[in-house]
N, C-alpha and C positions, 0 to 999 in steps of 0.2 A: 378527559381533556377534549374540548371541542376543535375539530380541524376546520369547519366550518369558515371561519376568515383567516388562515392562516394563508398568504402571501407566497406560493412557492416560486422559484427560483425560475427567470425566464430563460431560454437557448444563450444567451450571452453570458450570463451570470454562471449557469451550469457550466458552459464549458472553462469560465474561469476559475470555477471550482474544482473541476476537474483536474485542471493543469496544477491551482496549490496545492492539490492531494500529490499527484505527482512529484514534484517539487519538494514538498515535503517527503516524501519516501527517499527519493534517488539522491537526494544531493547532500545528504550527512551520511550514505551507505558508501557516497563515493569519495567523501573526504576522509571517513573512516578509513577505508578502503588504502585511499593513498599514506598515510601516517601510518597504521600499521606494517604495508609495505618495506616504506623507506626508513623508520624510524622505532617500528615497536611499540604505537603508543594509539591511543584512543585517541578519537577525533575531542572528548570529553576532557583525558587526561591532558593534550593539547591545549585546548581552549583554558582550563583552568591556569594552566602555567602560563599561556601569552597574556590573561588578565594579571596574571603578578608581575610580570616582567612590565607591563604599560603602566604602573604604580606608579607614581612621585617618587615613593620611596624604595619602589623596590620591593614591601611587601604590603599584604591588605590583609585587615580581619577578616576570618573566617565568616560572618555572615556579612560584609560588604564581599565578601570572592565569590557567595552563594548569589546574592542576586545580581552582579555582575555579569555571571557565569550562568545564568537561568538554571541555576539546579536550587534541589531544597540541601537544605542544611544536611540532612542526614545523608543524603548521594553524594555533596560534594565531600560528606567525609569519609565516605567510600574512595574517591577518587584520591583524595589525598594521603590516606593511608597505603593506598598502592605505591605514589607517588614518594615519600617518605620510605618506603620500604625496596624503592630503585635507588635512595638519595637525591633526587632529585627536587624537591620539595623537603623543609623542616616547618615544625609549628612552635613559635616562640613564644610565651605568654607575655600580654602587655602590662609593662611594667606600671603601667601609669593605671590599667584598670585591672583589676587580678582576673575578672570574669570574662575577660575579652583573650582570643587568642591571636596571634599573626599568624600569615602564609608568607613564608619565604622563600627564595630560590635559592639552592646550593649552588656551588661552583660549575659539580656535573649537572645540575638544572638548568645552568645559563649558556652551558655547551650545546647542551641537545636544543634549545629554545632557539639557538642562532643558528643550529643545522637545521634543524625543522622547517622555518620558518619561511625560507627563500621557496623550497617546494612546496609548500601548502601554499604559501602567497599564487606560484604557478597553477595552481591547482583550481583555484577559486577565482581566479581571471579567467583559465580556460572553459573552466562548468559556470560560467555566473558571466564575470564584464565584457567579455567575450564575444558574446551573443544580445549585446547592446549599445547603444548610444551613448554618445555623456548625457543626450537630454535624456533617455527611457530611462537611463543608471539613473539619473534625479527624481524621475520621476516615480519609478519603485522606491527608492528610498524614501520622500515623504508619504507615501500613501503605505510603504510598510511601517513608518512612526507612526499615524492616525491607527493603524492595527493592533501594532505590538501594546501602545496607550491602551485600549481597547478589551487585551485581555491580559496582564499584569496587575497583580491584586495592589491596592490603593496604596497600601504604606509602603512598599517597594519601588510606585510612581512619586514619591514624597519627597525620598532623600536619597533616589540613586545618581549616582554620575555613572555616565557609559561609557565617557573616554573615547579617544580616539583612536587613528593610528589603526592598524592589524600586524605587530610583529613586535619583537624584541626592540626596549626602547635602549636599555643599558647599551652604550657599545665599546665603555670601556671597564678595567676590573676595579674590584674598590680599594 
């Protein structure tokens, strides 16, 4: 490979690369961090259940909760058999397609999701909004969508919804 024209990275650019290297290290070790603490749970096992809990319905197929959830199929079923195996998550097969599964929340799933939820919300204002503007908060946000665009494989950019929100949408029982 010729390095020849290859374009490296000026003092500004380096040092913002530095900082998302950072960023990226510390700030899922310290949301980890906090949810195992107060709750027993992975920042992952977390995140999976606040994306079922944000559903329409209540529950998502298993490969909508994978790319929702940026994991692959096979980790998120890692996560959800732990999860399953707290009760906290079940998997339903959909009736309308045999080959499709649902993720759902149990009872004790929509408990821990509503106690969860107010301290990770705390958590992630303090490590993230915290240390911003409403204008920078806007303006990381679009420039982390021309990112995330960027490197998400094509048919995942096709037909996901990201949904809103960061917490439990259910507030009442069913």
């Amino acid at each position: 490979m010729n390095d020849d024209n290859l374009q490296w990275l000026n003092d500004e650019e380096t040092e913002t690369w530095l900082n998302v290297w950072s960023f990226y290290v510390w700030l899922p070790t310290r949301l980890d961090a906090q949810l195992k603490r107060d709750h027993g749970i992975s920042h992952y096992d977390y995140f999976a259940m606040a994306r079922i809990s944000m559903a329409e319905d209540g529950r998502l197929r298993m490969s909508e909760l994978a790319a929702q959830s940026d994991m692959t199929l096979s980790h998120l079923s890692r996560v959800v058999t732990r999860l399953e195996n707290q009760n906290w998550v079940r998997r339903v097969p959909d009736p309308a397609d045999g080959r499709s599964t649902f993720a759902e929340l149990t009872e004790s799933g929509w408990d821990l999701i509503r106690a969860a939820a107010p301290g990770h919300v705390r958590e992630v204002r303090r490590l993230f909004f915290d240390h911003l503007t409403p204008e920078e908060s806007h303006q990381v946000g679009e420039a982390m969508k021309k990112i995330v665009v960027g490197l998400r494989p094509q048919k995942e950019q096709e037909g996901e919804k990201r949904g809103g929100g960061h917490g439990p949408e259910r507030t009442s029982d069913p």
